[in-house]
C-alpha positions as CSV (number, residue, x, y, z in Angstrom):
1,X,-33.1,-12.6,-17.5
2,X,-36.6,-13.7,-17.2
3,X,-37.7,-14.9,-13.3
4,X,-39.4,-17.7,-12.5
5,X,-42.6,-17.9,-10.3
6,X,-42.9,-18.0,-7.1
7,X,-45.0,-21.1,-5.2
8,X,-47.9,-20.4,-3.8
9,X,-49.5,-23.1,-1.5
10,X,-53.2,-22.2,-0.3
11,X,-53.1,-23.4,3.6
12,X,-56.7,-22.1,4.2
13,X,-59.5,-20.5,3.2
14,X,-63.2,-19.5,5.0
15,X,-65.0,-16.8,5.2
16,X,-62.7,-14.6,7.1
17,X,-59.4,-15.8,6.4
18,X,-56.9,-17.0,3.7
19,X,-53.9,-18.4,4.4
20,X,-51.1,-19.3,2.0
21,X,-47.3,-20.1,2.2
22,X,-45.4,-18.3,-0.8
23,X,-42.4,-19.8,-1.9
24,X,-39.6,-17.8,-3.8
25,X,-37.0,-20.0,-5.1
26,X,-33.8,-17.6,-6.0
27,X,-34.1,-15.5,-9.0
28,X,-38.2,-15.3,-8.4
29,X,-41.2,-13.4,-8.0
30,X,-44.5,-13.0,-7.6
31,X,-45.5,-11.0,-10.5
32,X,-47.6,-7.3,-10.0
33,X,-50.5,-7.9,-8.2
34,X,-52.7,-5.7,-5.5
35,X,-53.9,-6.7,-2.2
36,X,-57.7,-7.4,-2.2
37,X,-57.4,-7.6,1.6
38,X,-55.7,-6.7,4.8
39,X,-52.6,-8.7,5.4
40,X,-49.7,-9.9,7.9
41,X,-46.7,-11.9,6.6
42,X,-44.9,-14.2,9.0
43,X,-40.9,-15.5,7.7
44,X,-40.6,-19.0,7.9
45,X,-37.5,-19.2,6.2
46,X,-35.4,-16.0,6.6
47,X,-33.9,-14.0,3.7
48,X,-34.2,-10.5,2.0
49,X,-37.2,-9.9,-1.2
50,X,-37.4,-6.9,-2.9
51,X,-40.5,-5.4,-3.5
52,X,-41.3,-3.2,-6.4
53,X,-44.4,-0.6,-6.5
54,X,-46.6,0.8,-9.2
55,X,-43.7,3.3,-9.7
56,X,-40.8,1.5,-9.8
57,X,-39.6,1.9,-6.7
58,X,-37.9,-0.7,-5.1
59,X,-37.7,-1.2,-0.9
60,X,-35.7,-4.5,-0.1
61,X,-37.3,-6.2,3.5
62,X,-35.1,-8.5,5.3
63,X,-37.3,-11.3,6.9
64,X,-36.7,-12.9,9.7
65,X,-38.3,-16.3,10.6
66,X,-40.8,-15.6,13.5
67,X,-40.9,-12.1,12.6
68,X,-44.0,-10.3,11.2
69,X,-45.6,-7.5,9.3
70,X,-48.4,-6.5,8.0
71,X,-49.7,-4.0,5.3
72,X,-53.2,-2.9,4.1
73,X,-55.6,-3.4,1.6
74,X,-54.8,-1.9,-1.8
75,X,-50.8,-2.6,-1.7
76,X,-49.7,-2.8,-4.9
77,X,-46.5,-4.2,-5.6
78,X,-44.1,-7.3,-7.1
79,X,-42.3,-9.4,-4.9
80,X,-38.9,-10.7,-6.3
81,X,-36.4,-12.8,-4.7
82,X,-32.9,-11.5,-6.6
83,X,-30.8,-14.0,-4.3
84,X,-28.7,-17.2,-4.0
85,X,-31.3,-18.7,-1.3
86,X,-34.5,-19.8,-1.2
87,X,-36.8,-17.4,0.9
88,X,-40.4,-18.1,2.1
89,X,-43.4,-17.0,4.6
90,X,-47.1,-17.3,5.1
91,X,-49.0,-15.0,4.2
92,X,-53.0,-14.5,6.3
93,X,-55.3,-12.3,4.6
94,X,-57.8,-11.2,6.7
95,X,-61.3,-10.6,4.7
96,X,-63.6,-9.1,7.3
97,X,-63.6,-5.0,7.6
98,X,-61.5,-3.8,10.2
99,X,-63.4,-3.3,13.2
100,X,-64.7,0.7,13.7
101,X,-63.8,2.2,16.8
């Protein structure tokens, strides 16, 4: 069964920062992609995703709305929402270097 796409909604760009809301109506995904920049994901509406790496390897994360996490640059993964329910969260990328110290 082929997925659908999830939404992505671009909430704000600059120069340090990109914010988007991804929306993953059920039986959706993302499609492989890697992570240009840091990043922290915050639930806004709660749910579980599955996310599958450059191996195969598949790690479900349950979200919870006000929750967070984040994960570095260079993640490389799919995102896929195999459930009944919608699930979504925003997602800031932060684009200036980590700060040395």
């Amino acid at each position: 069964m082929a997925l659908a796409p999830a939404q992505p909604t671009e909430l704000l760009e600059n120069d340090r920062v990109r914010v988007t809301r991804w929306d993953f109506p059920p039986n959706s995904e993302t499609g492989h992609h890697v992570h240009d920049y840091d990043y922290v994901v915050v639930p806004v509406v709660p749910g579980r995703l599955v996310l599958v790496d450059d191996q195969g390897k598949r790690n479900e994360a349950e979200l919870t709305v006000g929750g967070a996490y984040n994960r570095d640059a260079g993640t490389s993964h799919n995102v896929i929402n195999e459930g009944d329910a919608p699930v979504a969260f925003v997602e800031v990328e932060l684009k200036e270097p980590r700060a040395k110290g």
